[in-house]
C-alpha positions, 0 to 999 in steps of 0.5 A, spaced: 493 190 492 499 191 487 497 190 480 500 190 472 496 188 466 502 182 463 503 177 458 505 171 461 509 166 456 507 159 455 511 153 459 516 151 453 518 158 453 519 159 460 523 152 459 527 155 453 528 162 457 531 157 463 536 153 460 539 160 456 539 163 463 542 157 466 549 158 462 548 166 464 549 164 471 556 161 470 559 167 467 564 171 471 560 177 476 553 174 475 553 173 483 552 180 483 545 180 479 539 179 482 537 173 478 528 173 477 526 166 477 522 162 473 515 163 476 515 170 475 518 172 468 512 175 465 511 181 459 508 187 463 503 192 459 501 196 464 504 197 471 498 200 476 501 199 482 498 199 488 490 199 487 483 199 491 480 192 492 473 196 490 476 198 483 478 192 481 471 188 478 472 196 473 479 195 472 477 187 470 471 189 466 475 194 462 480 190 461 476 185 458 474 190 453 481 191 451 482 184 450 476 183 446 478 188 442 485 185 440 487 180 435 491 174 438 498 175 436 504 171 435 510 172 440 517 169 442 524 172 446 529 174 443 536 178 444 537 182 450 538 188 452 539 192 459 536 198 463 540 203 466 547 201 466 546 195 468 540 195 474 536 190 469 538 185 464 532 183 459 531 179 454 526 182 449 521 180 444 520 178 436 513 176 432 507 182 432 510 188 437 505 193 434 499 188 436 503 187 443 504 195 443 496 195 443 495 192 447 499 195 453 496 202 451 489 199 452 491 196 459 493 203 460 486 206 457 482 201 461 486 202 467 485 210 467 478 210 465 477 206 471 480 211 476 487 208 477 492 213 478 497 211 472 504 214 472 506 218 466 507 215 459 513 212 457 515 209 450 512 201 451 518 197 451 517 189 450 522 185 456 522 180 460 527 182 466 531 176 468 536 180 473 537 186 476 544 189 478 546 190 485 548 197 484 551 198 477 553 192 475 557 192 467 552 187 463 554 187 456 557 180 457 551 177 458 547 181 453 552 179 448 551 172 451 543 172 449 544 175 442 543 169 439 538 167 443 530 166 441 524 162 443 519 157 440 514 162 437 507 162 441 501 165 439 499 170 445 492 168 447 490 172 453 491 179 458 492 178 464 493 181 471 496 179 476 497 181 483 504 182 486 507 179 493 512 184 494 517 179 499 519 181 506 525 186 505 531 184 510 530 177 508 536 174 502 534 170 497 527 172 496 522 174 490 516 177 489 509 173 487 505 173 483 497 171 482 494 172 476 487 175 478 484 175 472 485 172 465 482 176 459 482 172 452 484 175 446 479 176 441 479 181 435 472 183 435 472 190 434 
């Protein structure tokens, strides 16, 4: 099954991320993005792809040792940014980023010391992708757009992984799923 580790933002979050992703689908071009919709904005930690069903209770044991060992930490959007000339429009994230930081480094211990094979390391960088381009798509309007934008603050409660359903390709419109298989509860304890 294809997992990752995620903070998921609360219902007010989302609803506030929704209304500003609104007013940036009526500006000119955006029917050449690739919008993400609602149900599946998420912080990914650690992405650990494809993952035997036999490992799983591992993985989930190690990362509720990772949670328990993380303090509750506080968090809200803001701004925007892209990835690679456009491929991916985000929106970021203000509040405690070197716990949020932590976090995914230990998402990512607990997932190699469980066997899963992890890619190579990269800088962890908090986003929430809101659009993907279709090619090479000048996104500097948007990102301009979102600037100002900022959240409601929340404190983040809990690790989760979740499964993703990739959708049938060939089939316009379609976005992945995702299932939260476990949900881990933020502690601090050590």
């Amino acid at each position: 099954m294809r997992l990752f580790a995620a903070v998921l933002p609360p219902e007010h979050v989302l609803g506030a991320l929704a209304h500003e992703v609104t007013g940036l689908r009526k500006l000119p071009g955006a029917d050449r993005l690739r919008w993400t919709h609602h149900p599946g904005w998420h912080f990914t930690l650690a992405f650990y792809g494809e993952v035997d069903e036999e490992v799983v209770p591992e993985l989930s044991a190690r990362l509720e040792k990772a949670a328990r060992r993380t303090e509750p930490f506080a968090l809200a959007l803001r701004g925007g940014g892209q990835f690679g000339r456009g491929k991916a429009l985000w929106t970021g994230a203000e509040g405690d980023l070197v716990t949020m930081r932590l976090l995914a480094e230990r998402a990512q211990a607990a997932a190699r010391k469980a066997g899963v094979r992890m890619e190579e390391h990269r800088s962890y960088k908090a986003h929430l992708t809101v659009a993907r381009g279709r090619g090479t798509v000048d996104v500097r309007s948007y990102v301009q757009a979102l600037a100002d934008f900022t959240s409601p603050a929340w404190t983040v409660q809990e690790l989760v992984l979740v499964r993703s359903h990739l959708p049938k390709s060939g089939v316009a419109g379609t976005q992945p799923r995702y299932e939260p298989v476990a949900r881990r509860p933020l502690h601090g304890a050590g």
